[in-house]
N, C-alpha and C positions, 0 to 999 in steps of 0.2 A: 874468387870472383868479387870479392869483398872488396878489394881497393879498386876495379876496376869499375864497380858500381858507384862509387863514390869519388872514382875523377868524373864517372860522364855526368853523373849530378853537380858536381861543382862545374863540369863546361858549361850545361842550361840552367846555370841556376840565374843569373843575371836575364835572361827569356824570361824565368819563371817569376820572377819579381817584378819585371815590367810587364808581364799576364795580370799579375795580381792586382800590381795599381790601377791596370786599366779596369778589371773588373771592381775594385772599390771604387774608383772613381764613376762609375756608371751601376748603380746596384740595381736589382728590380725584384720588386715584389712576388710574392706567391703566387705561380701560374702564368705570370708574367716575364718569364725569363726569355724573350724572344732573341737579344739581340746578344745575351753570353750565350744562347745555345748556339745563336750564327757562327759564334767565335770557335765554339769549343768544336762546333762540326767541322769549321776550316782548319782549325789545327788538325786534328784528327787525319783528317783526308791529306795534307801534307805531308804526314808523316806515311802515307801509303795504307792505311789500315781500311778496312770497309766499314763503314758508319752507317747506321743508323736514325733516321728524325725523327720529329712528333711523337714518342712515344709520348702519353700521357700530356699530350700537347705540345710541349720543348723538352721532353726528355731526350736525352743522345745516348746513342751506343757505338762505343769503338769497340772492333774486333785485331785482335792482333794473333796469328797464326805462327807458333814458336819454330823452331826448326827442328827439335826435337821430340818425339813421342811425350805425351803428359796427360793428366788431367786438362778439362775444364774450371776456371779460377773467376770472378767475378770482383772487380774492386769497386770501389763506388764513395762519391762525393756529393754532394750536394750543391743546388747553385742559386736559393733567394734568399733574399735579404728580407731586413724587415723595416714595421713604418719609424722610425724613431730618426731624430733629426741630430746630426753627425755634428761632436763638439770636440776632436781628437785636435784640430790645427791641423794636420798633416797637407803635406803637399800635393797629395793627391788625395785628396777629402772628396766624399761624396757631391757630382752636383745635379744630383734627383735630390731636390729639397724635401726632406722629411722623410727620407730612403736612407737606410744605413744597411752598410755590411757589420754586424754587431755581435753575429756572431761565427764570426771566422770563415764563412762557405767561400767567401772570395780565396783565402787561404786552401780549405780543401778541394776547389775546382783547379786552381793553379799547380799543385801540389799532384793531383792528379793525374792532369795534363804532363807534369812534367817528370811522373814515373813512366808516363807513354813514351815519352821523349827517350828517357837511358832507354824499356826495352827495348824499344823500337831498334836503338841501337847494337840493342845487345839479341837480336832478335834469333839470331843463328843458334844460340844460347838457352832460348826457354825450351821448356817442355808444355806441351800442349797448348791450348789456348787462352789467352787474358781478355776477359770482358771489362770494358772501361766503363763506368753507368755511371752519368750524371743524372743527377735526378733534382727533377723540380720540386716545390711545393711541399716542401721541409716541415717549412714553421707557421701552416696553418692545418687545422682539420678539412677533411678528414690523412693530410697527407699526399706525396707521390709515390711512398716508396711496394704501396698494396697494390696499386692502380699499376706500376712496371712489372709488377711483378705476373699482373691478371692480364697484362699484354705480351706478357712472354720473356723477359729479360733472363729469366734462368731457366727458360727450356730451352730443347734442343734448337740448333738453327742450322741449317742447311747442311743435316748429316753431321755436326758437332754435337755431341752429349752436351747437356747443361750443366752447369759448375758444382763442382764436387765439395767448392768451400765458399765462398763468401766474407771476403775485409773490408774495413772502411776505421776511419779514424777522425778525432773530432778534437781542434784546440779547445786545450786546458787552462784559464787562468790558474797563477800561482807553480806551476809548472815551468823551470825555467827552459829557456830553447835548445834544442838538441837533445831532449828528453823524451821519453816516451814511459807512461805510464800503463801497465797491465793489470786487470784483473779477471780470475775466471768465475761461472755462472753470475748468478745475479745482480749486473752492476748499474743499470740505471731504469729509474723507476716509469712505472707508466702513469700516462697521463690524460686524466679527464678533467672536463670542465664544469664544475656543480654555478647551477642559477638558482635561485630563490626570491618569485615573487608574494610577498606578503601585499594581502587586503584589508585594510582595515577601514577606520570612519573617520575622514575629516572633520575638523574642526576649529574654532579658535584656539590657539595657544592660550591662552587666559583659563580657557574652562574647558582641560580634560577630560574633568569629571561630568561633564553634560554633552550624552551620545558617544564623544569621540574614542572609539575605540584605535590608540595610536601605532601606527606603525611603524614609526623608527625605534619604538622601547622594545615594541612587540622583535624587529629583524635586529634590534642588538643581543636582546635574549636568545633569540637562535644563533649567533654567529658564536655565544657562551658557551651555549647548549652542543653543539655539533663539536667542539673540540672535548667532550665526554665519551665520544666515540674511539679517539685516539685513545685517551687517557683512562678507559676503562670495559669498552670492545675490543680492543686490537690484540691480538696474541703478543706479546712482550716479547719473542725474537721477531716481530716483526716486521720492519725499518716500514713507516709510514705518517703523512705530513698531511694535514687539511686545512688549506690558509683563504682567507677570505678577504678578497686585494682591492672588491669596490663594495659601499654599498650608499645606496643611492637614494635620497628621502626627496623628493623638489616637491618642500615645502618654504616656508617663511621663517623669519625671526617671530613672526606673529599668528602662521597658519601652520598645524597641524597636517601632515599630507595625507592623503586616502591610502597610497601606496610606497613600499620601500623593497627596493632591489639587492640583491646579494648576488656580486658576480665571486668567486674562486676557484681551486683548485685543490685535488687531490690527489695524491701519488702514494703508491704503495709498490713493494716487491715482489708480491704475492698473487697472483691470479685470482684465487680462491679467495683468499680476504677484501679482496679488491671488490669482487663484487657482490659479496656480503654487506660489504661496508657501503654502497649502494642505496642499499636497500635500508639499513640504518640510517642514510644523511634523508632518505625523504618520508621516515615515520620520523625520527627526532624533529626536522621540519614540520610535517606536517601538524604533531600531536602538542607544539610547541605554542603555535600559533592560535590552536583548537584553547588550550589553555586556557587564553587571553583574550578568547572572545575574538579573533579575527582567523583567516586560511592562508592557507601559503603553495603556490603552485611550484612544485618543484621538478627540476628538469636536471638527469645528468648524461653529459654527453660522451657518450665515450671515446677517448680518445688513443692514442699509439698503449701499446701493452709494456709489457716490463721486458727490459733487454735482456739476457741472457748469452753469457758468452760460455760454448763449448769449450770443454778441458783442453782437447787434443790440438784443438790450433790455439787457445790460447797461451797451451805451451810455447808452441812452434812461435808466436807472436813474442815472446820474452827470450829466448834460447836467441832466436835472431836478432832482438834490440841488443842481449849482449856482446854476441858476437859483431854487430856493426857498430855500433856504441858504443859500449864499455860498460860494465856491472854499475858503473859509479853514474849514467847516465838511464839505466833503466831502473822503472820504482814499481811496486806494487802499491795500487790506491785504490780507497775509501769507496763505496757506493756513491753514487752520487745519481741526486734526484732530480737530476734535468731527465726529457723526457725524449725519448730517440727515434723518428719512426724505422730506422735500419733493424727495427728488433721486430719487424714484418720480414725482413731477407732472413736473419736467423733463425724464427721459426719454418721459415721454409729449408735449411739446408746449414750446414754443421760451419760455425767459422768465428770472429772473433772481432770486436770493436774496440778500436785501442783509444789512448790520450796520446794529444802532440802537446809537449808543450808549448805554449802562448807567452814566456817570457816577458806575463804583464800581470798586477795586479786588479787593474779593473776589471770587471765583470762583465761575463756576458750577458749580452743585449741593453748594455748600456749605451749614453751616447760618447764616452771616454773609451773604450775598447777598441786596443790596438794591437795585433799581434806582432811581436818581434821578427821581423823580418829573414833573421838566422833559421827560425822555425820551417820556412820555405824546404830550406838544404835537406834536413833530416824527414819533413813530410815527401819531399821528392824522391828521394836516396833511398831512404828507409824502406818506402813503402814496395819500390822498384825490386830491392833486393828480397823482400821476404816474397813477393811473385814470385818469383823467379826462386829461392829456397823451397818453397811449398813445393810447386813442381818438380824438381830435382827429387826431393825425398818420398814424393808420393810411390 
């Protein structure tokens, strides 16, 4: 089945490229995906399959009915963008100004869509049923992928069990294309957003020292102070980052401000230390601030959990990269602490989130972030043939 999946991927694969640019050329924000879900619902329903709308507002569900006895299989992509304003050049650049596809979903909606495409083809061929979830509202709190799930994406649906596995995959800078990278349990970190407002006493710049108790020394001291947390709380097998990306004084060259803000983030691997560590960033905060003669309100918001990919398909997820790829095409890699909300499906049910590579060096959610085009073939291909594997072997 192998070469057969990979002519019908190279037939769509020129569809799927021209999917792609359209949806990079037109991106939309968080919650806002109204007019890729119009897309992705009329592909879907072209291809004959029973679709689904609105979940969770513009979430879509395709169903596709194997011809064979199987499991239930659920795959799933993602489809918004975010705010950051498109510097690639490309020919089909963004033109929602200030809207960037940045981080590949145009790539994993098109990719998606165009494993529907071979099965659909190949449809006499699967076993059981393939759930196709798009899902909105990625890359902001609190997420779409809890809210699909709390509307039923992996229950039963009209006399169909709910899926027995659950995959999805997400480009990789640094990964070249045609690659797929695997790793099993815990590979991407979860994600909360720490705030810290600090109160202190305006005043002249000139005289510190009369009343003004300052806030920008007082919220540099803490943003010192909390990376002690890492570097002397943290269990030392315990892969964990706490970075501090804004902080915000609107005072003067000449005025001392009453208030200074701390926007960042922290990511950990660990459930249990995750939210220990909680509770240390708002006594460190708080008792920091108490210090110095001013307070500090602190808020942490919790965000997606730490991903966790099951052994047994993320076997099955490496065993078929080499078998359709080649050993020299599939890599085992690194934690990595971006932040997933797909690790809401995997705690719900057994499965495995891979890397495509992105045959680019820039970064995601930059405004340079382009993924190589080739990466299309193997997200379409790939992703089609391991459906279809899983089923067979179950």
């Amino acid at each position: 089945m192998i070469d057969a999946f990979k002519s019908t991927a190279d037939d769509v694969f020129s569809d799927v490229v021209d999917l792609r640019r359209t949806l990079h050329r037109h991106p939309e924000l968080s919650g806002e995906e109204h007019e890729t879900a119009r897309r992705v619902a009329e592909r879907l329903q072209g291809l004959g399959l029973t679709v689904r709308t609105g979940i969770h507002g513009t979430g879509v569900l395709g169903l596709l009915d194997g011809g064979k006895p199987g499991p239930t299989l659920l795959l799933r992509g993602d489809m918004d963008a975010l705010p950051i304003r498109e510097e690639t050049g490309l020919d089909f650049a963004s033109e929602n100004e200030g809207v960037m596809h940045a981080c590949g979903h145009d790539v994993h909606t098109s990719s998606l869509l165009g494993a529907a495409m071979v099965l659909a083809e190949h449809q006499e061929d699967v076993h059981g049923q393939v759930r196709f979830c798009f899902q909105p509202h990625e890359e902001r709190l609190p997420g779409g992928a809890k809210f699909m799930i709390e509307e039923g994406v992996l229950d039963d649906i009209d006399g169909v069990a709910g899926p027995a596995a659950v995959f999805g995959q997400h480009v990789k800078p640094g990964l070249p294309a045609g690659t797929i990278g695997v790793r099993s349990g815990w590979s991407m970190a979860s994600s909360d957003e720490v705030y810290v407002t600090v109160n202190g006493e305006g005043g002249h710049a000139a005289s510190p020292h009369e009343l003004a108790t300052d806030a920008t020394v007082v919220a540099s001291e803490i943003v010192v102070a909390l990376q002690s947390i890492i570097s002397r709380r943290c269990p030392p097998d315990v892969p964990s980052v706490l970075t501090i990306g804004r902080l915000i004084a609107d005072g003067a060259t000449n005025v001392i401000p009453e208030t200074a803000r701390l926007e960042g983030t922290f990511r950990a691997m660990d459930e249990d230390w995750r939210f220990r560590a909680h509770d240390l960033i708002r006594r460190v905060a708080t008792h920091t601030a108490e210090a110095h003669g001013a307070t500090a309100d602190v808020e942490v918001k919790v965000g997606y959990p730490a991903l966790y990919n099951h052994e047994e398909p993320t076997a099955l997820v490496k065993a078929a990269a080499i078998d359709f790829l080649g050993e020299e095409h599939t890599v085992d890699v690194d934690p990595w602490f971006a932040g997933e909300d797909f690790a809401y499906f995997l705690r719900e049910c057994p499965g495995s989130f891979y890397q495509l590579g992105a045959g680019t060096e820039h970064g995601l959610h930059t405004s340079k972030f382009a993924t190589d085009e080739e990466a299309l073939r193997t997200g379409t291909g790939f992703m089609a043939y391991l459906a279809w594997r899983y089923g067979a072997e179950a």
